[in-house]
Structures are given as structure tokens and as C-alpha cells.
PyMOL Python script that loads the backbone (N, CA, C, O; Angstrom):
from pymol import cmd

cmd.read_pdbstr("""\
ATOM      1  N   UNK A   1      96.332 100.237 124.499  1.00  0.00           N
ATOM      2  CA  UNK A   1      95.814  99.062 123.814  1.00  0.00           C
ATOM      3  C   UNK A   1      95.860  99.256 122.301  1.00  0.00           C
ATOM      4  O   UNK A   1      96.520  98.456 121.638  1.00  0.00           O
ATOM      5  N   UNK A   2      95.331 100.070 121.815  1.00  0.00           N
ATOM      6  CA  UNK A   2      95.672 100.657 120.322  1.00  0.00           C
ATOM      7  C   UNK A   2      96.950 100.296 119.717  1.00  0.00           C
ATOM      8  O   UNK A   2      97.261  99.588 118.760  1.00  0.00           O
ATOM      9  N   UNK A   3      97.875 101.301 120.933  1.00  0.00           N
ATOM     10  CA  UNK A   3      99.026 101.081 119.906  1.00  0.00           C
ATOM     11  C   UNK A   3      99.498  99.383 119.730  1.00  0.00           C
ATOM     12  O   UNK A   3     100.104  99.004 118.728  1.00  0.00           O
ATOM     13  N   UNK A   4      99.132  98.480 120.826  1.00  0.00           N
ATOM     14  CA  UNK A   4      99.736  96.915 121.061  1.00  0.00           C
ATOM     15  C   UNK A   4      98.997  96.359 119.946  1.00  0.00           C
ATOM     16  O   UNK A   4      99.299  95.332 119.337  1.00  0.00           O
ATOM     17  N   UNK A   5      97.760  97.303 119.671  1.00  0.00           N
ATOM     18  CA  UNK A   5      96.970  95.985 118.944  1.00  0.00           C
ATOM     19  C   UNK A   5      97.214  96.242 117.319  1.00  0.00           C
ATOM     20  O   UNK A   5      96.629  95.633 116.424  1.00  0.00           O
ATOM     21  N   UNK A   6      98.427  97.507 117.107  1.00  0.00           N
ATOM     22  CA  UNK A   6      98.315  98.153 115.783  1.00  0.00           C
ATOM     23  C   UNK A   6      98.679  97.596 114.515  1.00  0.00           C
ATOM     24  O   UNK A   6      99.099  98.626 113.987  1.00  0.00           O
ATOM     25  N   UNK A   7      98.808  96.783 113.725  1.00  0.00           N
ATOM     26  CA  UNK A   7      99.047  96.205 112.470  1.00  0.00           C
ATOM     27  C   UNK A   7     101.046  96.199 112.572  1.00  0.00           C
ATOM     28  O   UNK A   7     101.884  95.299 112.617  1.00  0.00           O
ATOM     29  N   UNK A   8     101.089  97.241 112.570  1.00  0.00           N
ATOM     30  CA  UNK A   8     102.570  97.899 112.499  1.00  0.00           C
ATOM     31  C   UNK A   8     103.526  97.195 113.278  1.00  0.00           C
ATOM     32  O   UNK A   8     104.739  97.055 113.125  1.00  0.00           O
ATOM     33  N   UNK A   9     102.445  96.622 114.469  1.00  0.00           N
ATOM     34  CA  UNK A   9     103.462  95.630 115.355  1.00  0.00           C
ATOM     35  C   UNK A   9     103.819  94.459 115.396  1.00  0.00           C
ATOM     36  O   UNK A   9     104.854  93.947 115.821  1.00  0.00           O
ATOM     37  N   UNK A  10     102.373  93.780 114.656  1.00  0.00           N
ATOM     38  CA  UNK A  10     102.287  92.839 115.036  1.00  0.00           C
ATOM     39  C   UNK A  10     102.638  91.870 113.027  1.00  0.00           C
ATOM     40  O   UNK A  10     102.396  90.736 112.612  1.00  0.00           O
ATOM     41  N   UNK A  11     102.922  92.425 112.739  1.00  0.00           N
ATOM     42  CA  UNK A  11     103.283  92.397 111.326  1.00  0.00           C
ATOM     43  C   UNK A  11     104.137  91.107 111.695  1.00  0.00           C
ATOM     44  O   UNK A  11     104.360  91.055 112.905  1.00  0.00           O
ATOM     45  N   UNK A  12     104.691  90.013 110.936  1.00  0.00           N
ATOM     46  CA  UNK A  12     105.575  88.871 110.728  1.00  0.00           C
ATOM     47  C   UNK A  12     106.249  88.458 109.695  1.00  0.00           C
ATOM     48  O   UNK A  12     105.709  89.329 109.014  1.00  0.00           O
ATOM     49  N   UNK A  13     106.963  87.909 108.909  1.00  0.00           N
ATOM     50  CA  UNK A  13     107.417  87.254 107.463  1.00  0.00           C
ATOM     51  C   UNK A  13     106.226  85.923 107.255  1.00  0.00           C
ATOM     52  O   UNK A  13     106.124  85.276 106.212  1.00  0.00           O
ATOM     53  N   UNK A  14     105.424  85.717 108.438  1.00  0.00           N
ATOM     54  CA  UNK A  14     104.711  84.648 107.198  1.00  0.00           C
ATOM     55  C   UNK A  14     103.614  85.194 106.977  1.00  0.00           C
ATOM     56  O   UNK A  14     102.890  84.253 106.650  1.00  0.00           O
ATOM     57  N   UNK A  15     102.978  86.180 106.942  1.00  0.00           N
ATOM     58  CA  UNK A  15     102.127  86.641 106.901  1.00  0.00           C
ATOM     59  C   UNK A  15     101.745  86.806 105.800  1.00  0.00           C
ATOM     60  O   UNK A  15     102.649  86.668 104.976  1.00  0.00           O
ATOM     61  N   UNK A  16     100.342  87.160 105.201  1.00  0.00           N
ATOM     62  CA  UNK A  16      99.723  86.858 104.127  1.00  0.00           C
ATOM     63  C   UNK A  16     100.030  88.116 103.142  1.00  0.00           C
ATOM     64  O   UNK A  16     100.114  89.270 103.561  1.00  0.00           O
ATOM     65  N   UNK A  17     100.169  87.783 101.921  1.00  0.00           N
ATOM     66  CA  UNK A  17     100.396  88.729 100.916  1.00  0.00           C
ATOM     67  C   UNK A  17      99.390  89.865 101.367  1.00  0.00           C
ATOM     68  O   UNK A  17      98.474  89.266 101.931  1.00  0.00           O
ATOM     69  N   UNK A  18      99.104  91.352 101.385  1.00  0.00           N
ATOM     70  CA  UNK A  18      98.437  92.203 101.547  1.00  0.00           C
ATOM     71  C   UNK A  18      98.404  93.302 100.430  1.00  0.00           C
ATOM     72  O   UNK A  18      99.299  93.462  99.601  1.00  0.00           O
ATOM     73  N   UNK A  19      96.972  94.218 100.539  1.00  0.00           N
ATOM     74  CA  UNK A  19      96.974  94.728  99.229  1.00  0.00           C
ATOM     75  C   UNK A  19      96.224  96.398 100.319  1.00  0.00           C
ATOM     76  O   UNK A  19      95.189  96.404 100.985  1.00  0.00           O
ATOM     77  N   UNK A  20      96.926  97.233 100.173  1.00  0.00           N
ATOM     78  CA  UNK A  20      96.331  98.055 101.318  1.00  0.00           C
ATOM     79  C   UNK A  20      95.058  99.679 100.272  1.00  0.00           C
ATOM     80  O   UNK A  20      95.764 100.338  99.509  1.00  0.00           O
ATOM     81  N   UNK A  21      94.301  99.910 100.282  1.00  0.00           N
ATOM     82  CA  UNK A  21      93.779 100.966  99.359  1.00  0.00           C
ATOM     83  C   UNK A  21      93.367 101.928 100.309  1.00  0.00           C
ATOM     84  O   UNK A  21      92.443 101.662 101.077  1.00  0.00           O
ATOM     85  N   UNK A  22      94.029 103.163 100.346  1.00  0.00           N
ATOM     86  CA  UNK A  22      93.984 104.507 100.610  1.00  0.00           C
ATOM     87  C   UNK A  22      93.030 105.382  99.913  1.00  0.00           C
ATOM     88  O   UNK A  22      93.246 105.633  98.727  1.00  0.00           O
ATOM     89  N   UNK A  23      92.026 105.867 100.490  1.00  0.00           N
ATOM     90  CA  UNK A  23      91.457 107.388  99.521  1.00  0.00           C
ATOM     91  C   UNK A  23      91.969 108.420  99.794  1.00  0.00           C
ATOM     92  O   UNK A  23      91.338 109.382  99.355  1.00  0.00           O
ATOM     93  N   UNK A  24      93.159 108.747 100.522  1.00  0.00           N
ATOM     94  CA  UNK A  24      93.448 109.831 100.794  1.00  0.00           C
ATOM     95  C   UNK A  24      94.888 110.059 100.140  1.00  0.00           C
ATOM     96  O   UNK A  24      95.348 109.052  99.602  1.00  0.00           O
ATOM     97  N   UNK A  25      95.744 111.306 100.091  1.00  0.00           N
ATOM     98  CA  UNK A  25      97.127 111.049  99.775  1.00  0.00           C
ATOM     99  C   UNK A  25      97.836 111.950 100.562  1.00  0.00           C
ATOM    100  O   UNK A  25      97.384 112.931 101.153  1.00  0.00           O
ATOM    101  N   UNK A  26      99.176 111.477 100.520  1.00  0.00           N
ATOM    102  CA  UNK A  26     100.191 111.389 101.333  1.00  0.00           C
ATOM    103  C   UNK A  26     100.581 112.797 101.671  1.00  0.00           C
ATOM    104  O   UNK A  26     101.777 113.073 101.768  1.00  0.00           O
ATOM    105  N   UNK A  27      99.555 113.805 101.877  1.00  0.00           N
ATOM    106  CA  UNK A  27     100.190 114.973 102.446  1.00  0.00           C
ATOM    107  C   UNK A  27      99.579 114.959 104.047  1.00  0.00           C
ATOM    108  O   UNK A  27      99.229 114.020 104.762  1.00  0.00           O
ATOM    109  N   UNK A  28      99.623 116.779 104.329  1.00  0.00           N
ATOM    110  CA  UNK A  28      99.179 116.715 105.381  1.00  0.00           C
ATOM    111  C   UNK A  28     100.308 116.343 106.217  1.00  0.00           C
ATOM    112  O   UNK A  28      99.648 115.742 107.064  1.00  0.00           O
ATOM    113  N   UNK A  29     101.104 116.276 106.490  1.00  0.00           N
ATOM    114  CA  UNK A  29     101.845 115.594 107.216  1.00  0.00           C
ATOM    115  C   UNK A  29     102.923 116.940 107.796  1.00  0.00           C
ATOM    116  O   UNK A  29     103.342 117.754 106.974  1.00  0.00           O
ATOM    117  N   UNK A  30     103.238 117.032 109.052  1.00  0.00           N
ATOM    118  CA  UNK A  30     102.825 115.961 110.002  1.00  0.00           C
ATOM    119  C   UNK A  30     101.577 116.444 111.035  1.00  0.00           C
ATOM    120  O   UNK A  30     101.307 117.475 111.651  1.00  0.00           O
ATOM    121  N   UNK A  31     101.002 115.177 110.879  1.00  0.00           N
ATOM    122  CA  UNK A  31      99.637 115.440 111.696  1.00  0.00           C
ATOM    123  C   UNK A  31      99.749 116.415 112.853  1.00  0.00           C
ATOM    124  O   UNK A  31     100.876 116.880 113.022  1.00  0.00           O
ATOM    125  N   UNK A  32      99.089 116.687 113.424  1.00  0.00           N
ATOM    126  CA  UNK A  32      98.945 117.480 114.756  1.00  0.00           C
ATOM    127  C   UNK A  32      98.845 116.638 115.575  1.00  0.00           C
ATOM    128  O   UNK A  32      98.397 115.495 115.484  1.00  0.00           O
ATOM    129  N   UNK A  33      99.344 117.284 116.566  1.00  0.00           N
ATOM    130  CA  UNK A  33      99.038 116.512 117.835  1.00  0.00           C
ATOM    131  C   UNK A  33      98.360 116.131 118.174  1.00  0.00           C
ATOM    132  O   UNK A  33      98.548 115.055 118.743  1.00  0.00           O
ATOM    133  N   UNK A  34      96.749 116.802 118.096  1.00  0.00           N
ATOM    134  CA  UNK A  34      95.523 116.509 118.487  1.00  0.00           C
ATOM    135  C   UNK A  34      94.983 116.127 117.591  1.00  0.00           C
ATOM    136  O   UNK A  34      93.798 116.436 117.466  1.00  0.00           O
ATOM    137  N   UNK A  35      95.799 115.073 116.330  1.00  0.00           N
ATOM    138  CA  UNK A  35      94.731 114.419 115.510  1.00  0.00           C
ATOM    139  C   UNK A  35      93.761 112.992 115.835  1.00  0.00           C
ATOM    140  O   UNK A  35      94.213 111.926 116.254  1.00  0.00           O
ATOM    141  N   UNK A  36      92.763 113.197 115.618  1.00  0.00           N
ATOM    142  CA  UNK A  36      92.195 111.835 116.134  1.00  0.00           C
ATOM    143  C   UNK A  36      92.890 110.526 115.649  1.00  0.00           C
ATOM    144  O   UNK A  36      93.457 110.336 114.573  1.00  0.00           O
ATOM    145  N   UNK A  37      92.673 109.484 116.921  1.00  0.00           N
ATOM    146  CA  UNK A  37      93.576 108.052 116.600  1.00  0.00           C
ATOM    147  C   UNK A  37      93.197 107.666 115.518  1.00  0.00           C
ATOM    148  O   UNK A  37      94.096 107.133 114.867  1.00  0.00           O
ATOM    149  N   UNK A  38      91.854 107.723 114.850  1.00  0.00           N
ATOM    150  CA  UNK A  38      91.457 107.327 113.769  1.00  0.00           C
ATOM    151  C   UNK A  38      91.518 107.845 112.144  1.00  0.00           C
ATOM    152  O   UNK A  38      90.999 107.472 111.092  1.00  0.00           O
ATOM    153  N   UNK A  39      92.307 108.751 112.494  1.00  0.00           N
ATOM    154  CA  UNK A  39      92.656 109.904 111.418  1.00  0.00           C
ATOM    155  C   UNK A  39      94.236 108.913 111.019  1.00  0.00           C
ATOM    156  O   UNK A  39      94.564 108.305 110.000  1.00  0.00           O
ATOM    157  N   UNK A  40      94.942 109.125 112.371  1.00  0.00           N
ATOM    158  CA  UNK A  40      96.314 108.478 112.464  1.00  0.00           C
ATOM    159  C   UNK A  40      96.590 107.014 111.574  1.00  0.00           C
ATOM    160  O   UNK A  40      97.552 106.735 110.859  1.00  0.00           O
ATOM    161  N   UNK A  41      95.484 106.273 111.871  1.00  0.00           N
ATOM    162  CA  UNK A  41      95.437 104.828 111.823  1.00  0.00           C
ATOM    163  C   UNK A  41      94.892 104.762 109.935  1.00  0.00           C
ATOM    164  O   UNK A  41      95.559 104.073 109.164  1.00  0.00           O
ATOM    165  N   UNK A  42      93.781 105.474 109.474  1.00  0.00           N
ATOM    166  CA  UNK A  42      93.756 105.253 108.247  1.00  0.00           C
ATOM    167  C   UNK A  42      94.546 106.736 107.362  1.00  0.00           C
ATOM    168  O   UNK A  42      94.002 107.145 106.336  1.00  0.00           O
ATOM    169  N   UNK A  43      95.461 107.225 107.740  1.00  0.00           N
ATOM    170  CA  UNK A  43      95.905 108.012 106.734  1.00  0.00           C
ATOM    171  C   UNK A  43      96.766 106.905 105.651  1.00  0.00           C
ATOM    172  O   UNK A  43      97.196 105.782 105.911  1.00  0.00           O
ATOM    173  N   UNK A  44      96.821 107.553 104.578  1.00  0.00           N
ATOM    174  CA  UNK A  44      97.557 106.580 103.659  1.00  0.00           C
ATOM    175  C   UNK A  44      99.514 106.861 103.985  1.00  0.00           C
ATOM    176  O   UNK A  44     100.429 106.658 103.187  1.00  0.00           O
ATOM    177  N   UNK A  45      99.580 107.243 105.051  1.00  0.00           N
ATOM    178  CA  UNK A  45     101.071 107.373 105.706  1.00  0.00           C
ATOM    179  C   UNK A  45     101.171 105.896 106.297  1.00  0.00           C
ATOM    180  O   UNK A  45     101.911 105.050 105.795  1.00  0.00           O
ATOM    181  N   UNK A  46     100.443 105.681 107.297  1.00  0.00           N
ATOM    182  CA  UNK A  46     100.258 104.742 107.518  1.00  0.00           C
ATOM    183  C   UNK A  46     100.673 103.659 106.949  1.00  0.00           C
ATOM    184  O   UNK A  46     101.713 103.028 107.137  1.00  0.00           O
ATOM    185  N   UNK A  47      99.480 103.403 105.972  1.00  0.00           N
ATOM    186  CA  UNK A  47      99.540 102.363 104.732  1.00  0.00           C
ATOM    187  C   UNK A  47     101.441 102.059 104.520  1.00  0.00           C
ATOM    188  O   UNK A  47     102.005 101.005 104.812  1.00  0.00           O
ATOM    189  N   UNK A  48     102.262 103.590 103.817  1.00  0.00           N
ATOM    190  CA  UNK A  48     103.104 103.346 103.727  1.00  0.00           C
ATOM    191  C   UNK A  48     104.342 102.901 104.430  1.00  0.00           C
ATOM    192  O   UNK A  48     105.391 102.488 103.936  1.00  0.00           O
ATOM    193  N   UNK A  49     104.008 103.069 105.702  1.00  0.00           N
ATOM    194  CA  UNK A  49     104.746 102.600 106.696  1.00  0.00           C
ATOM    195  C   UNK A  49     105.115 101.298 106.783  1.00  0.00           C
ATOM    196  O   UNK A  49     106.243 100.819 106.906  1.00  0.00           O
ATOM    197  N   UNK A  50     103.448 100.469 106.662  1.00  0.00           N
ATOM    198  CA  UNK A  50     102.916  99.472 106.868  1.00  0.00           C
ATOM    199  C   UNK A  50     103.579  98.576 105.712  1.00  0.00           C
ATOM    200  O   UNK A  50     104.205  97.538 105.923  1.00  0.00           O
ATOM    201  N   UNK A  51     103.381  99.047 104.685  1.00  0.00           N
ATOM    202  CA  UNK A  51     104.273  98.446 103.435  1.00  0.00           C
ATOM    203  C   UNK A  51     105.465  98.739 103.917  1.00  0.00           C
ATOM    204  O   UNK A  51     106.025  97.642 103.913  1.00  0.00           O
ATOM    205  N   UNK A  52     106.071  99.364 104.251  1.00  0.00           N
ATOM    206  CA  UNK A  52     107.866  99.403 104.343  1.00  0.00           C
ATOM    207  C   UNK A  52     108.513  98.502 104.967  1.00  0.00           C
ATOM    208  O   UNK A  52     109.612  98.008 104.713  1.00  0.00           O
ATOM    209  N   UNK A  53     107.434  98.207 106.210  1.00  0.00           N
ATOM    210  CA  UNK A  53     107.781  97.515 107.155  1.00  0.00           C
ATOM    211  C   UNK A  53     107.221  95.542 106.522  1.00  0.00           C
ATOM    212  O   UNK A  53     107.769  94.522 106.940  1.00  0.00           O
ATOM    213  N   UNK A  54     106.154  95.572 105.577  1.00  0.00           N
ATOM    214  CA  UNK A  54     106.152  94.075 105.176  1.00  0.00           C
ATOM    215  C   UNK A  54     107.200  94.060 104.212  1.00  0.00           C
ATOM    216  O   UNK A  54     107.750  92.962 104.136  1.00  0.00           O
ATOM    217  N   UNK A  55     107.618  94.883 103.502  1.00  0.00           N
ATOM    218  CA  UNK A  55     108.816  94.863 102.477  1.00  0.00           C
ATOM    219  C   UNK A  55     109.723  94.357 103.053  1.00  0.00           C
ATOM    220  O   UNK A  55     110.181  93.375 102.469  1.00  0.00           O
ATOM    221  N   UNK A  56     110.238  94.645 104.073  1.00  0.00           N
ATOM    222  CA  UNK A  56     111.529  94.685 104.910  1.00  0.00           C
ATOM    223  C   UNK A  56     111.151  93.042 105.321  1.00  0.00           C
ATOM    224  O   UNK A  56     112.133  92.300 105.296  1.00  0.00           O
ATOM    225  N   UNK A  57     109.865  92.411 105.685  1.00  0.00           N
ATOM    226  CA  UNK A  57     110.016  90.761 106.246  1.00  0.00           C
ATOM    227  C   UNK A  57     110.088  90.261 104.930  1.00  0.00           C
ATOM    228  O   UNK A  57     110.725  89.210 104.993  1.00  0.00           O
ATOM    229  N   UNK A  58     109.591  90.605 103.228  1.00  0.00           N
ATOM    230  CA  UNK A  58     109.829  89.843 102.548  1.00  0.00           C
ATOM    231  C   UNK A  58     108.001  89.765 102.215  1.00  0.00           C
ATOM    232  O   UNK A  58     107.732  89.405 101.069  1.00  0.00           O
ATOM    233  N   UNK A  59     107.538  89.885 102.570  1.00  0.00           N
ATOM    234  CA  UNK A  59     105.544  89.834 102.631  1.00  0.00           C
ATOM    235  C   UNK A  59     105.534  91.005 101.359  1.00  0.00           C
ATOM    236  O   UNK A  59     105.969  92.146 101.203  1.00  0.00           O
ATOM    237  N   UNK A  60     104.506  89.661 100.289  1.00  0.00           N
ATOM    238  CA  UNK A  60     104.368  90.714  99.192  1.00  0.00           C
ATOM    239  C   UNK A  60     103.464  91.595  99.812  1.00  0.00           C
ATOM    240  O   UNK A  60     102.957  91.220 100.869  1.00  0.00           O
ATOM    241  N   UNK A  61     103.098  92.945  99.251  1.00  0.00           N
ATOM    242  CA  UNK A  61     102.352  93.836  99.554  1.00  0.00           C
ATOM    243  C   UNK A  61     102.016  94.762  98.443  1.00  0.00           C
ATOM    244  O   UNK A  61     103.049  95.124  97.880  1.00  0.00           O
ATOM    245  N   UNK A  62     100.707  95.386  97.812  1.00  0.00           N
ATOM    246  CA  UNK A  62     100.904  96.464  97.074  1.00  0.00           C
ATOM    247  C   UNK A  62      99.455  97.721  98.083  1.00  0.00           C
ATOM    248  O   UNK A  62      98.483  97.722  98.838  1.00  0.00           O
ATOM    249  N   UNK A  63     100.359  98.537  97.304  1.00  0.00           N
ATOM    250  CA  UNK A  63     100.010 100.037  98.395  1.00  0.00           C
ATOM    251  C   UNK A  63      99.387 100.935  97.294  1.00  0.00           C
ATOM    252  O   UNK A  63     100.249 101.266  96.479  1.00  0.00           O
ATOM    253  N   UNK A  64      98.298 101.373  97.049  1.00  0.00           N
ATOM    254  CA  UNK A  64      97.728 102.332  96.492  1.00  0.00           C
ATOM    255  C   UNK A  64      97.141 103.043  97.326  1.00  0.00           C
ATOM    256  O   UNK A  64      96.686 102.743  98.430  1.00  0.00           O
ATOM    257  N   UNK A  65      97.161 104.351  96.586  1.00  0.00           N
ATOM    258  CA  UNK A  65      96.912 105.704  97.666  1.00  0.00           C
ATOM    259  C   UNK A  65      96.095 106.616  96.563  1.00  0.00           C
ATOM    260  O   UNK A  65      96.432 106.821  95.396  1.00  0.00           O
ATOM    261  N   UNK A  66      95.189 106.998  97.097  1.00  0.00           N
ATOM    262  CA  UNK A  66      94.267 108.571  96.534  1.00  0.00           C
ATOM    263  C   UNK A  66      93.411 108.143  94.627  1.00  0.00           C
ATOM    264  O   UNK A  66      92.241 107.851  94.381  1.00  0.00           O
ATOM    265  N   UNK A  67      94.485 108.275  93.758  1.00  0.00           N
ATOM    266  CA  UNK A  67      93.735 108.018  92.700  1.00  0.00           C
ATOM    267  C   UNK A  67      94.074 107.144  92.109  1.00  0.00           C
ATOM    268  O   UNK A  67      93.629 106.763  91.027  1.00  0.00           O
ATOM    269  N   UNK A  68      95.236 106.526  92.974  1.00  0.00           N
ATOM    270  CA  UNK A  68      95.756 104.505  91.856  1.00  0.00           C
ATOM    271  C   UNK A  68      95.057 103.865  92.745  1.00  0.00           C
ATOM    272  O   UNK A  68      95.556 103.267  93.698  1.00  0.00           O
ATOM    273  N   UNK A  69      93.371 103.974  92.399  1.00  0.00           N
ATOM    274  CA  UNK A  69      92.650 102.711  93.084  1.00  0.00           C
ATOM    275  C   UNK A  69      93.169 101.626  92.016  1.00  0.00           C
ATOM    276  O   UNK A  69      93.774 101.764  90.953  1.00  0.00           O
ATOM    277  N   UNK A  70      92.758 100.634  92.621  1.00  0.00           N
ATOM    278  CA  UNK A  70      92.863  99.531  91.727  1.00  0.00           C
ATOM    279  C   UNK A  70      91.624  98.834  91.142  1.00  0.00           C
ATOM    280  O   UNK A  70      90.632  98.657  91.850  1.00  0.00           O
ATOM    281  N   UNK A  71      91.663  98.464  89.951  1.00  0.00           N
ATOM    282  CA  UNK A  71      90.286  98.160  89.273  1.00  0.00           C
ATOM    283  C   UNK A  71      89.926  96.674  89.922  1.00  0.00           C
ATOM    284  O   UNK A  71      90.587  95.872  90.583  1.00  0.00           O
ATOM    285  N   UNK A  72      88.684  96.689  89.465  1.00  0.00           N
ATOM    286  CA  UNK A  72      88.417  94.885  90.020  1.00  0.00           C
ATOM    287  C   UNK A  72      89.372  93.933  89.397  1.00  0.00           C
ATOM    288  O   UNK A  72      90.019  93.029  89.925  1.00  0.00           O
ATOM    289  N   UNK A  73      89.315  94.375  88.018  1.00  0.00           N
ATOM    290  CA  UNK A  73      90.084  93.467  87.519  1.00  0.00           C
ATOM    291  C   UNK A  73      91.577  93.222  88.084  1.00  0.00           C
ATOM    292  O   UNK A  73      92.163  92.140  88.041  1.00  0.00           O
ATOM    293  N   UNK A  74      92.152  94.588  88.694  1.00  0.00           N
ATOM    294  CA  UNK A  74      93.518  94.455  89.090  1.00  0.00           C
ATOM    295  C   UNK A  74      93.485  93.453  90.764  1.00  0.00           C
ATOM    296  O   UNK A  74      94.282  92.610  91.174  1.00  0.00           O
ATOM    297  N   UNK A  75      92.464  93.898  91.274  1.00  0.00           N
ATOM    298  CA  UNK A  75      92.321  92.892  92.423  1.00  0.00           C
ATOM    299  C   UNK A  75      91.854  91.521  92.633  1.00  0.00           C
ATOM    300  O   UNK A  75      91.973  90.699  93.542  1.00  0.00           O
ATOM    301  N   UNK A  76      91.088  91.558  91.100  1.00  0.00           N
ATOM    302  CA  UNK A  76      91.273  89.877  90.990  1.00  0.00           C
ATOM    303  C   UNK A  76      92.288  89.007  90.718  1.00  0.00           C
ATOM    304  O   UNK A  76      92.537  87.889  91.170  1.00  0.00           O
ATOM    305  N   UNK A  77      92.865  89.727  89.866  1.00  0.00           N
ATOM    306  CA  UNK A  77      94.483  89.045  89.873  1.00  0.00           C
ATOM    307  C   UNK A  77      94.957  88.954  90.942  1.00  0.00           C
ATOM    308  O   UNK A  77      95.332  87.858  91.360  1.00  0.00           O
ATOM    309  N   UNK A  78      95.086  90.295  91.807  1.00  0.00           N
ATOM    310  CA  UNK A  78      95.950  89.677  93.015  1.00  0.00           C
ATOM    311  C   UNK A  78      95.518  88.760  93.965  1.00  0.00           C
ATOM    312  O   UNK A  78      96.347  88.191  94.674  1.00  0.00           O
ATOM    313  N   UNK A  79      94.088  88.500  94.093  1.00  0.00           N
ATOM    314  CA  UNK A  79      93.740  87.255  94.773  1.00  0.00           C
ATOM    315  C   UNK A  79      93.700  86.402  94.289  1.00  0.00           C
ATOM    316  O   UNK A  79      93.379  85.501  95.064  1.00  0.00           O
ATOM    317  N   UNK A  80      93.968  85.834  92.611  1.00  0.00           N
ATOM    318  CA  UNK A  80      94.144  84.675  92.124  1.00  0.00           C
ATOM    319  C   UNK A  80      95.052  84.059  92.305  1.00  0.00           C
ATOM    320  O   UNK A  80      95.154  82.841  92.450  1.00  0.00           O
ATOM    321  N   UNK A  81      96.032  85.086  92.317  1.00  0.00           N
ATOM    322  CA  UNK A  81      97.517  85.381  92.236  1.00  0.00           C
ATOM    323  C   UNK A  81      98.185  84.588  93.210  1.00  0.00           C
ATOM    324  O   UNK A  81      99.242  83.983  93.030  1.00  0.00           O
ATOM    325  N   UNK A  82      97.210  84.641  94.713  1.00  0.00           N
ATOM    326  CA  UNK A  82      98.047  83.889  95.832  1.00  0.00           C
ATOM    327  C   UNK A  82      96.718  83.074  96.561  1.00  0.00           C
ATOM    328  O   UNK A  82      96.646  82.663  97.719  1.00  0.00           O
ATOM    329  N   UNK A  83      95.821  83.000  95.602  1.00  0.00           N
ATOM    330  CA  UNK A  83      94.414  82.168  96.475  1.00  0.00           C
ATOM    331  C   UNK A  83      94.512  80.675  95.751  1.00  0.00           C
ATOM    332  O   UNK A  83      94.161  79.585  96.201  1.00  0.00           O
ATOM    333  N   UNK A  84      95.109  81.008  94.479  1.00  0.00           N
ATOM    334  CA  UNK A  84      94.790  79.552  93.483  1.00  0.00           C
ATOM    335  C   UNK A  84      96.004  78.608  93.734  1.00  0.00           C
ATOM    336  O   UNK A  84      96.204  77.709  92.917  1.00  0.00           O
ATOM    337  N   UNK A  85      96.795  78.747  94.766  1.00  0.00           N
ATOM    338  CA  UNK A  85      98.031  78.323  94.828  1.00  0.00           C
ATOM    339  C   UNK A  85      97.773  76.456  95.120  1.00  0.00           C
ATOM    340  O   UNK A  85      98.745  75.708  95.234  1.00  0.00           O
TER     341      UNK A  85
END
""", "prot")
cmd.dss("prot")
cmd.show_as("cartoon", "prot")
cmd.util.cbc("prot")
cmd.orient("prot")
């Protein structure tokens, strides 16, 4: 059920601009076998996947990971950006 219900799948081209924020960064990899599903699901690998794959339908997306949080101010833009339309 996890994997059917996972973002990764169910992803589309009309889908809504997305803005994904990671605290973790992109090492570590590759997980262990016995990493928990929930380890799997928010690593910021993920995230990048997740962006590769809205890149590829055309779905804006921005991906920050570990220390490019984004300020309020940068996330208000991006919801002005596609809310004030």
C-alpha cells in the first residue's frame, strides 16, 4: 500500500507547482536494507527523485535540502507566484 500510495507514482503534468524542504542532505546513501519506510520516504533523496520526476512532466518544482531552507520571504513569493493567478 505504501509504495501505490507514494507521491513518486502518482505524480501527473497537471499537477500543482510544488516546493519540497528537506532538513537532511543528500548523503548516506545507499540506505540499508533495513532502513525504516519512514527514513526512505523523507530522506531528501527522495525529494530529489521526486523533483526529477515533476521536471520530466513539466510541473514547476523547487527542491531545497539541509541548509538552502528557504526564507519566508522566499516562500511567499512562491505562493504568490502561482496563488495570485
Amino acid at each position: 500500500m505504501a509504495k501505490l500510495s507514494s507521491p513518486i507514482h502518482l505524480v501527473t503534468a497537471d499537477d500543482p507547482p510544488t516546493m519540497l524542504i528537506y532538513g537532511g542532505q543528500l548523503d548516506n546513501l545507499p540506505l540499508p536494507a533495513d532502513a525504516p519506510h519512514g527514513l526512505r520516504i523523507h530522506h531528501p533523496y527522495f525529494g530529489k527523485l521526486l523533483k526529477d520526476k515533476l521536471d520530466k512532466l513539466g510541473v514547476d518544482c523547487e527542491l531545497h535540502v539541509g541548509s538552502d531552507r528557504p526564507t519566508p520571504e522566499q516562500i511567499g513569493k512562491f505562493l504568490d507566484k502561482y496563488m495570485n493567478k
